[in-house]
C-alpha positions in Angstrom: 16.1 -6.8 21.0 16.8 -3.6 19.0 15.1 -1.0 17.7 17.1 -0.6 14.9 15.6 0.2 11.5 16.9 -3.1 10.8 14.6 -5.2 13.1 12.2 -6.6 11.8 9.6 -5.3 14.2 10.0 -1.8 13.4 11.1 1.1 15.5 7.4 2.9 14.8 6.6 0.9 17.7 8.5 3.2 20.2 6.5 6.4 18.8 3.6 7.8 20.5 1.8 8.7 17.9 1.3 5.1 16.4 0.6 4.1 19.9 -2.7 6.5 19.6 -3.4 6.0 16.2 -3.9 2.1 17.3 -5.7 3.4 20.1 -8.2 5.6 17.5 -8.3 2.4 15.0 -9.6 0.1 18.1 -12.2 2.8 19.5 -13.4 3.1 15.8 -13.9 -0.1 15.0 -16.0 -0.4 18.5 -17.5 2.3 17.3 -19.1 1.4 14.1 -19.9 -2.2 15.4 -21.8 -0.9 18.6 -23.1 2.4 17.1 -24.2 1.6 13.3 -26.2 -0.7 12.0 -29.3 -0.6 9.3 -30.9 2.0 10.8 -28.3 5.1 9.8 -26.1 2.8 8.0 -28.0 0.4 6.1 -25.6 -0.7 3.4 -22.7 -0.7 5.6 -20.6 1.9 3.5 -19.8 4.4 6.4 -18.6 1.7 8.5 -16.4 0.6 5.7 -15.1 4.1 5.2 -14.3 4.8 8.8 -12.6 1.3 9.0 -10.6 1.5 6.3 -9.2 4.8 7.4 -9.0 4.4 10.9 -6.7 1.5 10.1 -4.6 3.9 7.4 -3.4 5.7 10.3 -1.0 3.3 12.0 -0.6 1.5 8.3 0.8 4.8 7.3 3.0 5.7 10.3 4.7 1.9 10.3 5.0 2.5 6.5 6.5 5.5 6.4 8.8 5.3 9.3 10.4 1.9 8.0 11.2 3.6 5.0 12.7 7.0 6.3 16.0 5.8 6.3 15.8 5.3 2.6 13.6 7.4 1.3 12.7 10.7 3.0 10.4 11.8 0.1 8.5 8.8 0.7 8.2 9.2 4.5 6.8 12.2 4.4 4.2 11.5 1.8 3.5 8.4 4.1 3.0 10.3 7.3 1.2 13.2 4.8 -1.5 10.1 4.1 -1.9 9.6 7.4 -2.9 12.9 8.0 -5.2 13.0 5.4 -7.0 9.8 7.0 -7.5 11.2 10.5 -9.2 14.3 9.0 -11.3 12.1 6.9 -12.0 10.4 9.8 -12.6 13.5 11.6 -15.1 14.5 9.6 -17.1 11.6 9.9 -17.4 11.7 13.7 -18.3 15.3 13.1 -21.1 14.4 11.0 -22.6 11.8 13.2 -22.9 14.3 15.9 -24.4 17.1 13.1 -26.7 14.9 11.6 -28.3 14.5 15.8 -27.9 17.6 15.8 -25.4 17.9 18.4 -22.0 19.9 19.3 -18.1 18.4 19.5 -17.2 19.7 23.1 -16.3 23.0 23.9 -12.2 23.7 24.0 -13.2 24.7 27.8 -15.4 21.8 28.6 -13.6 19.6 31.4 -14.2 16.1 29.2 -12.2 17.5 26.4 -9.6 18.7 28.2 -9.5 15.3 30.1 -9.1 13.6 26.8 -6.4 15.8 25.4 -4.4 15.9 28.2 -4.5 12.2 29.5 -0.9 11.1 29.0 0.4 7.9 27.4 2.9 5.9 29.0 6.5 5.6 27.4 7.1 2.2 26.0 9.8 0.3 27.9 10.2 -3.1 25.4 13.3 -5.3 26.2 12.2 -8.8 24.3 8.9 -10.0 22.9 8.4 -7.2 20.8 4.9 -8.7 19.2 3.5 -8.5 22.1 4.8 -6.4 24.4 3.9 -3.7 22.0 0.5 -4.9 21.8 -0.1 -5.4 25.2 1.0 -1.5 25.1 -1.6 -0.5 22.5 -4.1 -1.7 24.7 -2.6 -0.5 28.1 -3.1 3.1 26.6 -6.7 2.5 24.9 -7.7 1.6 28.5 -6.8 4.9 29.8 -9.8 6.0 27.1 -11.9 3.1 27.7 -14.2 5.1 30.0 -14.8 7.4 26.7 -14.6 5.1 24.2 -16.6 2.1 25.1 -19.6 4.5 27.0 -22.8 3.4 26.2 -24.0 6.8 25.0 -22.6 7.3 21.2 -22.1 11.0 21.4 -20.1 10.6 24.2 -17.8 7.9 22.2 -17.9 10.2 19.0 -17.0 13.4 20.9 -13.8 11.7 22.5 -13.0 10.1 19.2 -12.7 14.0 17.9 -10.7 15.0 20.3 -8.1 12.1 19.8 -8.1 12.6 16.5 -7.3 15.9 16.5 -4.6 15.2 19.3 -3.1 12.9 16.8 -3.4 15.5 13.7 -0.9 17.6 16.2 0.8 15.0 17.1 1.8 13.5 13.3 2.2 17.3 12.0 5.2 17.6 14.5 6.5 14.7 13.1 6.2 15.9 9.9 7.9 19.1 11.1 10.8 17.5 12.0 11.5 14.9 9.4 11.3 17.8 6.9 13.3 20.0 9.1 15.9 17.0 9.0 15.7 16.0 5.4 16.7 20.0 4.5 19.8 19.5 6.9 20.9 16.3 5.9 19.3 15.4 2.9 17.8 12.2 1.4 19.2 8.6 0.5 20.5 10.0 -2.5 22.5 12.4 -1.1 23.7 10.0 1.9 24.7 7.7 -1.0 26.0 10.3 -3.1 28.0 11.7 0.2 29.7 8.3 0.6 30.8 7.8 -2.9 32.8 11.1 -3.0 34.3 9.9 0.3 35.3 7.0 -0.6 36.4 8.1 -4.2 38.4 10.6 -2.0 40.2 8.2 0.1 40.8 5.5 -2.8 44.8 5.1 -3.3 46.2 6.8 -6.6 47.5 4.7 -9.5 50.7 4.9 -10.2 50.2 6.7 -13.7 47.8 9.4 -12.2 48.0 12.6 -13.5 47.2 15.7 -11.3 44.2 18.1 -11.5 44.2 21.0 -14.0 42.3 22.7 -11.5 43.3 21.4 -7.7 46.7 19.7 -8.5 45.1 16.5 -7.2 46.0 13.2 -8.5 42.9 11.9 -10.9 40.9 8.5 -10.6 40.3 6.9 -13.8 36.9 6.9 -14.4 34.0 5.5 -17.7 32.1 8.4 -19.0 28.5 7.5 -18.7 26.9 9.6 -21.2 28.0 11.4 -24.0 30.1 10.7 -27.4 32.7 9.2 -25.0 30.0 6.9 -23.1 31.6 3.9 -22.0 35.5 5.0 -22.8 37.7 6.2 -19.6 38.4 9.5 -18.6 40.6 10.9 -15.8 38.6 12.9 -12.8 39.1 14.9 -10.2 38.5 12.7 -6.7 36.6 15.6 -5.5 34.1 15.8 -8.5 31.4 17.6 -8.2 33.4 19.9 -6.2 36.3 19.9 -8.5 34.8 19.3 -12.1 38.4 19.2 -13.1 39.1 16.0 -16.4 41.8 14.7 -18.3 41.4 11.9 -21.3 42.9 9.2 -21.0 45.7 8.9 -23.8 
């Protein structure tokens, strides 16, 4: 099966950066259901809130890469969102280890470079999409599982950090790139409006054509959109906007 923007399973599967934000989503929801309960969460709220935006991560990512193909304004404000949730979530794994009165790991400590550095596998789907790519989700929270489902909270909060932060990089690149793209080739409007002028372009003359006042090009006929002459025809330049040569129509 493809991986078309067209399939209905979504080509975000194939990116590594939803793979970890799965990967963060699963370790936080182990998280909050091993490591808080009434005692330093006693209405539940802080669960909720890590939940909700562990799971805007990958929500955003799927989102906003189904939708880059028709709107890039939209995909990046998408990915932006997801941003925004992993350093929300940040924050509150930085807090749990404040409030103990405890440190995130040293850049230099050997854990945290373990974490950062352990590689995820390239996704190699063929058929089965559903579940091949879930069966890949969990294939890479397994390399973390050592981290992520210790015993010891700080150690599961101070690996959580550290893949969040990987995955901040990560989805900032991204961003990088899908902005550096939309400046080279613009949006949907401008693949649309792209198109049209082709296809204006290669559209036969009629018969009765006049030529350009200012390219010596035979004219389409044309309905004025806007104006005093909104909805009566009007000769144009094929190349319009290029060519913003007009003729009425007599």
């Amino acid at each position: 099966m493809s991986k078309s923007l067209s399939s209905p399973n979504g080509g975000y599967r194939w990116l590594d950066v939803w793979a970890l934000a799965c990967v963060i989503q699963l370790g936080t929801q182990r998280f909050c259901l091993r490591h808080l309960d009434r005692s330093n969460d006693p209405c539940g709220r802080l669960h909720d809130q890590m939940a909700m935006a562990a799971r805007s991560v990958p929500a955003n990512i799927a989102e906003g890469y189904a939708r880059r193909s028709t709107s890039a304004e939209t995909q990046l404000r998408l990915y932006d969102v997801a941003r925004a949730s992993l350093a929300e979530l940040a924050g509150d794994f930085r807090n749990f280890l404040l409030f103990r009165r405890e440190l995130p790991w040293s850049e230099t400590d050997p854990e945290e470079r373990a974490v950062f550095a352990t590689p995820l596998d390239k996704p190699a789907f063929t058929a089965d999409i559903e579940r091949a790519s879930a069966a890949h989700v969990l294939a890479q929270y397994d390399k973390f599982a050592r981290w992520l489902d210790a015993p010891d909270p700080l150690l599961a909060a101070r690996a959580l950090l550290v893949l969040v932060a990987r995955a901040i990089l990560m989805l900032s690149a991204t961003i990088d790139r899908a902005h550096t793209d939309f400046l080279a080739n613009g949006g949907f409007s401008e693949t649309l409006s792209r198109e049209r002028i082709a296809a204006r372009a290669a559209a036969p003359a009629a018969k009765d054509a006049p030529l350009c006042p200012e390219c010596n090009k035979p004219m389409q006929k044309r309905l004025a959109k806007r104006g005093p002459n909104a909805g009566h025809p009007f000769w144009s330049c094929p190349d319009y906007p290029a060519c913003p040569g007009t003729r009425p129509c007599r």
